[in-house]
N, CA, C and O atoms as a GROMACS GRO file, in nm:
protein
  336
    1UNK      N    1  -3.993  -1.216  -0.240
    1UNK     CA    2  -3.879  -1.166  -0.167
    1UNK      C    3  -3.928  -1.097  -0.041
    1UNK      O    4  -4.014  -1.009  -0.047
    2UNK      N    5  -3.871  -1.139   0.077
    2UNK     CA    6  -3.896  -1.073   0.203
    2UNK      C    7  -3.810  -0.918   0.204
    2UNK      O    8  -3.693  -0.898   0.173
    3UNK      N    9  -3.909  -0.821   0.250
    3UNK     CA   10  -3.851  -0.716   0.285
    3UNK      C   11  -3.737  -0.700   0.359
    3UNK      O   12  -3.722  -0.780   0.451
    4UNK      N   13  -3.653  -0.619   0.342
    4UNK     CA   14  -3.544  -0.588   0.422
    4UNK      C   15  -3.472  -0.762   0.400
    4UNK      O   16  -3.490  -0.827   0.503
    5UNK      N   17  -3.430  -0.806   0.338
    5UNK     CA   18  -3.339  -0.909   0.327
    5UNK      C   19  -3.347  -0.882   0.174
    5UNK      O   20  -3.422  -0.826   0.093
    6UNK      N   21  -3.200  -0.968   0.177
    6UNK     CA   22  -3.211  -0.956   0.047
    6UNK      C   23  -3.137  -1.081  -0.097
    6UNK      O   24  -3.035  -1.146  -0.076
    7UNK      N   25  -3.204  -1.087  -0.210
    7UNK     CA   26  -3.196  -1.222  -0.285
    7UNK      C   27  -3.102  -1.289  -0.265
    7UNK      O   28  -3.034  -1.241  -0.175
    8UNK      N   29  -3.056  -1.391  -0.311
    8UNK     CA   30  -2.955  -1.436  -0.347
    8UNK      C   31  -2.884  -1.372  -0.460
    8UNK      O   32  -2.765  -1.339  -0.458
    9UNK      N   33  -2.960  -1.358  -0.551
    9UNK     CA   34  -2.901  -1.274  -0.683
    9UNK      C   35  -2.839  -1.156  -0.642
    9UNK      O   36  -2.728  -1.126  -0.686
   10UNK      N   37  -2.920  -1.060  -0.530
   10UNK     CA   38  -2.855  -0.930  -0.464
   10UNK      C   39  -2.722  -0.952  -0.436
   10UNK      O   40  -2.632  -0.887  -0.489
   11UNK      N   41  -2.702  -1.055  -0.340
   11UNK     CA   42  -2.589  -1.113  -0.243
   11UNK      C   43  -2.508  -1.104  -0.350
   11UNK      O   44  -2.407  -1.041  -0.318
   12UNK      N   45  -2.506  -1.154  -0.507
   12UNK     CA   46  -2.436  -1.238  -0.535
   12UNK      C   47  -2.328  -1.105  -0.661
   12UNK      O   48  -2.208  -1.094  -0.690
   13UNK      N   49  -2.453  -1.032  -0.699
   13UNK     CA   50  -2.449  -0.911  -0.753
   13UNK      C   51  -2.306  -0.824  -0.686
   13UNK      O   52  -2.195  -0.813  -0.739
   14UNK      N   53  -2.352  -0.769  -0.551
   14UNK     CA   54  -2.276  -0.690  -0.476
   14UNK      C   55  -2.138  -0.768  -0.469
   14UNK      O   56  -2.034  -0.702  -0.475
   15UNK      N   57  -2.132  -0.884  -0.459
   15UNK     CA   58  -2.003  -0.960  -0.433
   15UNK      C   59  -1.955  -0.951  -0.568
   15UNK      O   60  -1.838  -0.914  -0.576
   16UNK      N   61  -1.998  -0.967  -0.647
   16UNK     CA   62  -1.934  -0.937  -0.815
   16UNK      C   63  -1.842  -0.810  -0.823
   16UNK      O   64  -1.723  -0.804  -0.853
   17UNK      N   65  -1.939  -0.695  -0.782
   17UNK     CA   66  -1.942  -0.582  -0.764
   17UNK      C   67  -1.785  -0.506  -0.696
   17UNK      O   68  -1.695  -0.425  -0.720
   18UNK      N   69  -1.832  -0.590  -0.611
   18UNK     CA   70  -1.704  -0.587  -0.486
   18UNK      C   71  -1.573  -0.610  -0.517
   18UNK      O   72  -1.486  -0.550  -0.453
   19UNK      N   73  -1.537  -0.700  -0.619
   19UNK     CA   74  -1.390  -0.859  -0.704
   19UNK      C   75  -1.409  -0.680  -0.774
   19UNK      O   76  -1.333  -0.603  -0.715
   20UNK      N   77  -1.479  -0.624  -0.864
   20UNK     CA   78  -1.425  -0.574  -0.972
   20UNK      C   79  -1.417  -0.444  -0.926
   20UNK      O   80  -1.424  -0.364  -1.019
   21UNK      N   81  -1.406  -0.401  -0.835
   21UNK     CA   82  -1.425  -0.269  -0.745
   21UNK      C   83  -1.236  -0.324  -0.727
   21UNK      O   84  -1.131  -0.293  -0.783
   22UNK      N   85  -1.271  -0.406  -0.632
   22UNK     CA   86  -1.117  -0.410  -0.595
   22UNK      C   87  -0.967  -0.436  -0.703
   22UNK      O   88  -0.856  -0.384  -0.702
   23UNK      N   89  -1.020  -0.525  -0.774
   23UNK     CA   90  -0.934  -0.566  -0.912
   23UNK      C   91  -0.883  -0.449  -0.947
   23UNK      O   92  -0.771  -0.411  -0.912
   24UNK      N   93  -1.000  -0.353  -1.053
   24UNK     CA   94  -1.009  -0.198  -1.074
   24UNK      C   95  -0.888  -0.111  -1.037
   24UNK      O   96  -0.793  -0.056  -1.095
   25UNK      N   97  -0.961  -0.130  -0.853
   25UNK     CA   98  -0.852  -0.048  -0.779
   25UNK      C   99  -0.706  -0.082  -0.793
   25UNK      O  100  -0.630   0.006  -0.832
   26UNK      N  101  -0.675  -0.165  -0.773
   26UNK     CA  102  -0.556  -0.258  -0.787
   26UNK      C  103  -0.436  -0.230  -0.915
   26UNK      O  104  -0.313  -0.224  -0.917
   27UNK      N  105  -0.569  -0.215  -1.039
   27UNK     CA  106  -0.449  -0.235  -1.184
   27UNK      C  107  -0.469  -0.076  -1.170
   27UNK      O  108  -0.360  -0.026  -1.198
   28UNK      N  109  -0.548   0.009  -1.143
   28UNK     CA  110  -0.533   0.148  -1.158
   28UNK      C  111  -0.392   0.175  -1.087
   28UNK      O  112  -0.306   0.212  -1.166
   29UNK      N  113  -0.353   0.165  -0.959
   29UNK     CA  114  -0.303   0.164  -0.826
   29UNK      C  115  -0.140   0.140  -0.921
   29UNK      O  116  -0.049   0.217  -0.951
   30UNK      N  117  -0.157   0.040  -0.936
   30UNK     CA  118  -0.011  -0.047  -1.046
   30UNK      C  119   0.048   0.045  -1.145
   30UNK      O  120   0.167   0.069  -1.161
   31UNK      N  121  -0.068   0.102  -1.218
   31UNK     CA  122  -0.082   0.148  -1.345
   31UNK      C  123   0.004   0.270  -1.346
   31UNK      O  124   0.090   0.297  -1.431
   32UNK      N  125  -0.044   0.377  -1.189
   32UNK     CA  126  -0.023   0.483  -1.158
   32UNK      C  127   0.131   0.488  -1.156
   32UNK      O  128   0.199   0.553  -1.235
   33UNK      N  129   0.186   0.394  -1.032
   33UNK     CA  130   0.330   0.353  -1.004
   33UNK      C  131   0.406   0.338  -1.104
   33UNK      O  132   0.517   0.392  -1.104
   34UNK      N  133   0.367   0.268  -1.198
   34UNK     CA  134   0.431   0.199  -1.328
   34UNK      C  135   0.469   0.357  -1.400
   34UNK      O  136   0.582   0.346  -1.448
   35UNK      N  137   0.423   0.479  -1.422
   35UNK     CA  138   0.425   0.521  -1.468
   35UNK      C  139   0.570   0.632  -1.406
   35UNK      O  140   0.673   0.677  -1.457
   36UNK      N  141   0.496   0.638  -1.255
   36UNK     CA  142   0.626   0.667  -1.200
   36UNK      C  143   0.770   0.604  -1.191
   36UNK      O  144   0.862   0.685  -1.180
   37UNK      N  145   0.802   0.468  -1.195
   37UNK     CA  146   0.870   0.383  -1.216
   37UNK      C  147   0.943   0.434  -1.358
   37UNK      O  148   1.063   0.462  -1.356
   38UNK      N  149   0.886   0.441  -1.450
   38UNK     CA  150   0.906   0.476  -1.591
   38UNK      C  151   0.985   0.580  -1.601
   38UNK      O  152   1.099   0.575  -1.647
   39UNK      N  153   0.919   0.693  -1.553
   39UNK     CA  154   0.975   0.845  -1.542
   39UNK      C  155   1.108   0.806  -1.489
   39UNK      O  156   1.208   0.825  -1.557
   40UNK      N  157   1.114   0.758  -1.383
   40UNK     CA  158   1.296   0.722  -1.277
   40UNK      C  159   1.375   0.677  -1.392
   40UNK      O  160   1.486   0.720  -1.424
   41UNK      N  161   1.283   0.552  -1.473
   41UNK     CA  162   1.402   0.457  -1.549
   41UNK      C  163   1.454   0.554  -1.656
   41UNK      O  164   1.571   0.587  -1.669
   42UNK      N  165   1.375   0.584  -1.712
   42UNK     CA  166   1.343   0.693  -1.858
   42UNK      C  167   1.467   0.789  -1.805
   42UNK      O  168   1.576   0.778  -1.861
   43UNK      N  169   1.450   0.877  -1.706
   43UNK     CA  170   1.524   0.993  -1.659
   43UNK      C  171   1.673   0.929  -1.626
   43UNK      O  172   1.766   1.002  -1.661
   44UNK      N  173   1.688   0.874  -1.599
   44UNK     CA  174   1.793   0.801  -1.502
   44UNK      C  175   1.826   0.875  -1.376
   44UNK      O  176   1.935   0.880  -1.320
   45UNK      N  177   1.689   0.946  -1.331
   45UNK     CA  178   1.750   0.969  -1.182
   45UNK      C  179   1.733   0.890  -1.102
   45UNK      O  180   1.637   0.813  -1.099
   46UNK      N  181   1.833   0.896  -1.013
   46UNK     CA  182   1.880   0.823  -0.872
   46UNK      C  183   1.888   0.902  -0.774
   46UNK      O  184   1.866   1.023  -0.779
   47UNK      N  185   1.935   0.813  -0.636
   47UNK     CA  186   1.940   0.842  -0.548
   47UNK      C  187   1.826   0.944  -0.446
   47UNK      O  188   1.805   1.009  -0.548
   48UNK      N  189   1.791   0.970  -0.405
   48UNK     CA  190   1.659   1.074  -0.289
   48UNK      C  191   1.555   1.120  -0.411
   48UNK      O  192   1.434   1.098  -0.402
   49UNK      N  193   1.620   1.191  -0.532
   49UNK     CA  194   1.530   1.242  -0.619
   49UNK      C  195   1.459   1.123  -0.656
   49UNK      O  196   1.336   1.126  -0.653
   50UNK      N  197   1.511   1.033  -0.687
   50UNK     CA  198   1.468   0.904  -0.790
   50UNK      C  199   1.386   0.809  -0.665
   50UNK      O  200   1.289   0.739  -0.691
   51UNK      N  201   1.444   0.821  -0.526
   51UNK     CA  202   1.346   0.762  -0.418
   51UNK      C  203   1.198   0.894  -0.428
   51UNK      O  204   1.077   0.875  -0.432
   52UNK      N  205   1.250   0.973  -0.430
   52UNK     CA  206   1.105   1.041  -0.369
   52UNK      C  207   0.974   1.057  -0.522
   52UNK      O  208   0.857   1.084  -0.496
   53UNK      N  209   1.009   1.042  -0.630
   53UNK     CA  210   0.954   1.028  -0.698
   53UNK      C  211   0.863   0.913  -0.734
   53UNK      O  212   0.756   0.926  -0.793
   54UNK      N  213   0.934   0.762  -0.678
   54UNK     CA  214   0.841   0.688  -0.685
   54UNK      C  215   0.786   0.620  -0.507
   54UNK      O  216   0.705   0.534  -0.474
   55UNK      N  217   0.862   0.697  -0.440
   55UNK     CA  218   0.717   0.769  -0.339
   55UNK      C  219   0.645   0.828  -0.350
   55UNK      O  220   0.536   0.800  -0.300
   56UNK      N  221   0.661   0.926  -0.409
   56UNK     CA  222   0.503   1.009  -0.492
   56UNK      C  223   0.406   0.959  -0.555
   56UNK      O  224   0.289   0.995  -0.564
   57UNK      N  225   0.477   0.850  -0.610
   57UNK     CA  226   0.416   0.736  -0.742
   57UNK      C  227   0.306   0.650  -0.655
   57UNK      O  228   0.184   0.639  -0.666
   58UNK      N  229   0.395   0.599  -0.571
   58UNK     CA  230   0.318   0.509  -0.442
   58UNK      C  231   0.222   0.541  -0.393
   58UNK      O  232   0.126   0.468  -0.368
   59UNK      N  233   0.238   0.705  -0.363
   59UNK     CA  234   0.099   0.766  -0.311
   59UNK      C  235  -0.016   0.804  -0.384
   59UNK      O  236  -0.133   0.787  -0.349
   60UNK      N  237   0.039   0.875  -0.521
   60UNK     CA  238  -0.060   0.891  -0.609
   60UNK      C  239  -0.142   0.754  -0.619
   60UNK      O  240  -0.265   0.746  -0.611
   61UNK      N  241  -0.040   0.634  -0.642
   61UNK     CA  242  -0.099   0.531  -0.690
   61UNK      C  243  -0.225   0.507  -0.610
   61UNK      O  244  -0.334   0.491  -0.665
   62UNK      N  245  -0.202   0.503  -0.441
   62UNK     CA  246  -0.287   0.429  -0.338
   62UNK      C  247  -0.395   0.525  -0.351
   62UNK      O  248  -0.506   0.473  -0.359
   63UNK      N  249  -0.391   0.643  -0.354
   63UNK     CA  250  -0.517   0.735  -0.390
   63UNK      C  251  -0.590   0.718  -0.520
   63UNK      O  252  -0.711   0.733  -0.539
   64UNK      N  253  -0.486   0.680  -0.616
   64UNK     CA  254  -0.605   0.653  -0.713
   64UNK      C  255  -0.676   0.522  -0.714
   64UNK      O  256  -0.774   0.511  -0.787
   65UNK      N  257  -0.642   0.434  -0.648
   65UNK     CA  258  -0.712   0.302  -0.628
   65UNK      C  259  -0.798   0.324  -0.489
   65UNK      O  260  -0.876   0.233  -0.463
   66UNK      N  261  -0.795   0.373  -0.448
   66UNK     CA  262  -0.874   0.426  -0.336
   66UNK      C  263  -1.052   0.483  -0.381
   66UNK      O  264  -1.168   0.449  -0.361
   67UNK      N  265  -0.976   0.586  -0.449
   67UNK     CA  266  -1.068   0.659  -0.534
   67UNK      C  267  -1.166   0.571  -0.620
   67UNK      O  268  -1.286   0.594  -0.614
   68UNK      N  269  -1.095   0.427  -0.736
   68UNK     CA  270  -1.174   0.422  -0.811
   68UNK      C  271  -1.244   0.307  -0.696
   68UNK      O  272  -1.363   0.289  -0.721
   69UNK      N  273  -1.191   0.219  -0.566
   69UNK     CA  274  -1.276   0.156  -0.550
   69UNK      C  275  -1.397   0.241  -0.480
   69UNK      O  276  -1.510   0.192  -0.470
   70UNK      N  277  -1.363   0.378  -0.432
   70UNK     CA  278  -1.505   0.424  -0.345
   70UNK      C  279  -1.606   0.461  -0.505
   70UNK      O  280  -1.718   0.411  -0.521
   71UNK      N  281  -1.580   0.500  -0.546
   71UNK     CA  282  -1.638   0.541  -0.714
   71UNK      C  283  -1.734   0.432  -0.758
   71UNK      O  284  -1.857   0.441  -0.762
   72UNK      N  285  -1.659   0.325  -0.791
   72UNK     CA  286  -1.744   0.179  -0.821
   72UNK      C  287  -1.820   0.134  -0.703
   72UNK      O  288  -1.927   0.078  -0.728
   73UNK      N  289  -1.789   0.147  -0.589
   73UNK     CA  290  -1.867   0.062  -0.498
   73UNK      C  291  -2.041   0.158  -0.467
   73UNK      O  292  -2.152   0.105  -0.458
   74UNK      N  293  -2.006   0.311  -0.455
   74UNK     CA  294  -2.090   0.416  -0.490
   74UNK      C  295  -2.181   0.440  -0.596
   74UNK      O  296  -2.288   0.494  -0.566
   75UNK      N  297  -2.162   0.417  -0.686
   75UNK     CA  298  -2.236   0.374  -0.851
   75UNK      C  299  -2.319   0.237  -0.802
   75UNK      O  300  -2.437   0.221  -0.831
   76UNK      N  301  -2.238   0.135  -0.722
   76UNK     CA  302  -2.338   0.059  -0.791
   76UNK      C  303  -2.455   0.027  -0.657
   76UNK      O  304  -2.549  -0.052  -0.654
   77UNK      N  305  -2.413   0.110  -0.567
   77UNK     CA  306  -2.510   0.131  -0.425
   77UNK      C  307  -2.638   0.226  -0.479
   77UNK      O  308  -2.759   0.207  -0.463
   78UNK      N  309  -2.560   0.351  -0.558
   78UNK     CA  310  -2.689   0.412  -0.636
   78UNK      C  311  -2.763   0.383  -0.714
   78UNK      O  312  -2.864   0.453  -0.720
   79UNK      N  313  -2.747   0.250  -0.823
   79UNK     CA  314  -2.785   0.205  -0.912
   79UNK      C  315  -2.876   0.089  -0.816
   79UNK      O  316  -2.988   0.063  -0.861
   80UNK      N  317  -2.840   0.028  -0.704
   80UNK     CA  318  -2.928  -0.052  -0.637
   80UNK      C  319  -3.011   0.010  -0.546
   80UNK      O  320  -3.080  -0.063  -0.476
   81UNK      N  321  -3.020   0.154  -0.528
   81UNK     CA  322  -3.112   0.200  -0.411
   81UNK      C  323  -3.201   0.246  -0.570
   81UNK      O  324  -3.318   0.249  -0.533
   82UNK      N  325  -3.201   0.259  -0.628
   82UNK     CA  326  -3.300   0.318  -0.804
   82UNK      C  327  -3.374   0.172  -0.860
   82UNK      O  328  -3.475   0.168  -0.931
   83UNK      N  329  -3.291   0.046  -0.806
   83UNK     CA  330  -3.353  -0.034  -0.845
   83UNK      C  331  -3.319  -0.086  -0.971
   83UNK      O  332  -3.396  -0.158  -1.035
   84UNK      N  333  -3.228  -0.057  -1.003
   84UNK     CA  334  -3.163  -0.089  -1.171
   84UNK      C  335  -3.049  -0.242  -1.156
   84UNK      O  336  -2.991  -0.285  -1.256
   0.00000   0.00000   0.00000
């Protein structure tokens, strides 16, 4: 293996890495909303209360998929600068 480039297996690794980083993010993101969604249906509130709640949902959601993709993509940058 030439220095400073890197395998095919590397390439192929990080791109793996990357699908399940984003996936992750994605069903977390869903997961979050869904829950807010729930609370509205469950409660039966409507109208501004029942909008701003699953705007909250929306946001929590995008932060927590945010979160787990910097998390996973971070782990596995540390786990490849260690050499594992």
């Amino acid at each position: 293996m030439d220095m400073g480039r890197e395998s095919r297996w590397e390439k192929d690794a990080m791109t793996v890495e990357i699908v399940f980083a984003l996936v992750t993010a994605v069903v977390l993101a869903a997961a979050v909303f869904a829950v807010a969604l729930a609370l509205v249906l469950a409660s039966g509130v409507s109208g501004p209360a029942g909008k701003g709640v699953l705007t909250g949902g929306a946001l929590l959601g995008a932060v927590a998929g945010v979160w787990r993709l910097v998390r996973v993509l971070r782990r596995f940058d540390a786990q490849r600068r260690r050499g594992h």
